[in-house]
C-alpha positions in Angstrom: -9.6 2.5 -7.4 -6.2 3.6 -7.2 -3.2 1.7 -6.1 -2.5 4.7 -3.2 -6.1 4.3 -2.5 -6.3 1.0 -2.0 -3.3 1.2 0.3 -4.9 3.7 2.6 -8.0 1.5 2.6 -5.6 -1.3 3.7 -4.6 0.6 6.8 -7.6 1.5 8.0 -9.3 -2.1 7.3 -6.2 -3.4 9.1 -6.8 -1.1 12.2 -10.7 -1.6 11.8 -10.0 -5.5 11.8 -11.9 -5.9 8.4 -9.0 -6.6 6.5 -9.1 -9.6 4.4 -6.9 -10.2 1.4 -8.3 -10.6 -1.9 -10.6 -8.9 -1.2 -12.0 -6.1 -3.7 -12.2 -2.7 -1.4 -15.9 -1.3 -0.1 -17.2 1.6 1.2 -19.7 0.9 4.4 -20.7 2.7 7.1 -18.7 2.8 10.4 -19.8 0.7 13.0 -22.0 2.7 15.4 -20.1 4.1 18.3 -16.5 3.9 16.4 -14.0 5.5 18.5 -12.9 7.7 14.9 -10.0 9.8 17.7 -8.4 6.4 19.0 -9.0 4.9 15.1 -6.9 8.0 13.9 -4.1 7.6 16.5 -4.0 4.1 15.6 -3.7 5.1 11.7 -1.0 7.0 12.7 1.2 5.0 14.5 0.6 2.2 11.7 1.8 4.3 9.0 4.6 5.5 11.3 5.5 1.9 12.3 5.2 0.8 8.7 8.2 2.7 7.4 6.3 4.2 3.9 8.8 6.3 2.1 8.4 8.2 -1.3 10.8 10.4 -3.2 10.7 13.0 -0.5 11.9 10.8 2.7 10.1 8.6 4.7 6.1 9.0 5.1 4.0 10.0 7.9 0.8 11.2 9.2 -0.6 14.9 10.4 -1.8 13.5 13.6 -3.7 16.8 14.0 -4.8 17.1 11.0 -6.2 13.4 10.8 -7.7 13.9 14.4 -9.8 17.1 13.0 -10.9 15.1 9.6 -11.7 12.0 12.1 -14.9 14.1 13.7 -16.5 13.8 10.2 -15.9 10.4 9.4 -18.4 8.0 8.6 -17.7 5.9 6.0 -15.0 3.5 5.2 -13.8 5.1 2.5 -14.0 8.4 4.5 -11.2 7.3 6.5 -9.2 6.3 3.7 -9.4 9.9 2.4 -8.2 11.4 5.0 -5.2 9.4 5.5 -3.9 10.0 2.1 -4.7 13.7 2.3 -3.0 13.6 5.8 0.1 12.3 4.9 3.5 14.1 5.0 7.1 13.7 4.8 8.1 12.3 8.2 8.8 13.8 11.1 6.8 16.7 10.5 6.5 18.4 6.9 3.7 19.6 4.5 0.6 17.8 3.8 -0.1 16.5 0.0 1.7 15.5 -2.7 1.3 12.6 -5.4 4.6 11.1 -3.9 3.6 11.2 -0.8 0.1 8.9 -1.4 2.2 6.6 -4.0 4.0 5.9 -0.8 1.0 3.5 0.2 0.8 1.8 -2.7 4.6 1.5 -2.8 4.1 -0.6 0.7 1.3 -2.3 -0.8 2.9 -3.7 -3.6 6.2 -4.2 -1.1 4.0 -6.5 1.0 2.6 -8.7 -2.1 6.0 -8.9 -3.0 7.7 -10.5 0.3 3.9 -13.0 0.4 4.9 -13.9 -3.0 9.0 -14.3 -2.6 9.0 -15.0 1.4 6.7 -16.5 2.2 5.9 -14.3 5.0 4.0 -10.8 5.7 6.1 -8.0 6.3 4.9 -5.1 9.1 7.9 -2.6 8.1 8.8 -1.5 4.5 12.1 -3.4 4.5 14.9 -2.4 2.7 15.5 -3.5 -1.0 17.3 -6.7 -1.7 18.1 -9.3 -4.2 16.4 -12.5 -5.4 17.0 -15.4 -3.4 19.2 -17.6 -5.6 16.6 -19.9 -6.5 14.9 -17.0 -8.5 15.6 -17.7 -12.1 14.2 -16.0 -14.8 10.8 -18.4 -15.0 10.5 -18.1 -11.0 10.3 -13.9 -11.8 8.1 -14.6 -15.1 6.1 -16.4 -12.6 6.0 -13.6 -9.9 5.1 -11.0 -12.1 1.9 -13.3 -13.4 1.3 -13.8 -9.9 1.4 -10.1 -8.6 -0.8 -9.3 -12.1 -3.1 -11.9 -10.2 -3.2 -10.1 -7.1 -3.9 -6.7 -8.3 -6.5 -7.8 -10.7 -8.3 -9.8 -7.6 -8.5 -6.5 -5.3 -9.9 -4.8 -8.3 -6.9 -2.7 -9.7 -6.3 -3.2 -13.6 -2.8 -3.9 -15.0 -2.4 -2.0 -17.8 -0.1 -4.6 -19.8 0.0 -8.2 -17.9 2.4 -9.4 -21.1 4.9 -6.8 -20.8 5.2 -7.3 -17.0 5.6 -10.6 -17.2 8.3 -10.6 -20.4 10.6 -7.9 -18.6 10.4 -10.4 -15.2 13.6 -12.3 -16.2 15.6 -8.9 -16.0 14.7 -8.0 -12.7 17.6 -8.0 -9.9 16.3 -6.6 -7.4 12.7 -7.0 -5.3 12.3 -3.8 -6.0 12.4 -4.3 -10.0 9.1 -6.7 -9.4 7.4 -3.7 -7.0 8.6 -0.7 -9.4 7.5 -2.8 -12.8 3.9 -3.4 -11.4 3.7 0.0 -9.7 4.2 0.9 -13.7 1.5 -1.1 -14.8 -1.4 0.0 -12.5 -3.1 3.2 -11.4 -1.0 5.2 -8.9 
């Protein structure tokens, strides 16, 4: 699975309250009588509330779109689909685009970040920032081992664990950590 995919599958566990972390991604059916409209406005106003951005602005959802693809879900995994195919540059904007699904995994990877650092989960994509002081270069080397951990346990491979973990020590910014494993796994 890919790291845009697995994103997508995060929001719609989320909203589906099967979310568990750790946890290796699978498809199942949707429980019988599943409300997919009020699942897809939910979708929506996660990824909206969410703040996803890629390299054309920040992210959204075709709410229409997603509503029509919504009367043919019935799978997990269905649903995860059709929220990366629905996504578009926010407010408004075309449908598609590979920078528009990295966008999820960007978040995705945001999140493990500010567990990892923080301490805490984070709802919104926050803004870049620096290492807390107490973030030397072992504390990064250690981060990058532990978000190698993280991917690996939800089933995404890291293509070079070493090189993550050696180019830690350089990192400044959060978003070094979240741009250096986005490098290292499937987008």
């Amino acid at each position: 699975m890919s790291l845009s995919r697995y994103g997508a599958w995060f929001f719609a566990a989320r909203q589906m309250g099967t979310f568990a972390d750790g946890v290796v991604p699978a498809d199942a059916d949707l429980p019988a009588g599943a409300d997919c409209a009020a699942l897809a406005t939910a979708l929506a106003d996660a990824v909206g509330n969410a703040s996803l951005v890629s390299d054309q602005g920040p992210v959204g959802v075709d709410r229409a779109a997603l509503g029509l693809a919504a009367t043919r879900w019935r799978r997990v995994f269905d649903v995860r689909d059709a929220l990366l195919a629905c996504a578009c540059p926010w407010p408004g904007g075309r449908r598609g685009g590979r920078s528009l699904k990295v966008a999820f995994g960007d978040y995705i990877v945001t999140r493990w970040v500010f567990k990892l650092v923080y301490g805490f989960e984070i709802e919104r994509r926050p803004e870049d920032r620096e290492f807390p002081p107490s973030f030397d270069g072992d504390a990064k080397a250690g981060l990058a081992d532990s978000l190698a951990d993280t991917a690996q346990a939800v089933g995404l491979a890291v293509k070079d664990r070493h090189a993550l973990v050696q180019g830690a020590p350089r990192w400044q910014m959060l978003g070094g950590a979240r741009a250096a494993l986005m490098r290292q796994v499937q987008p």
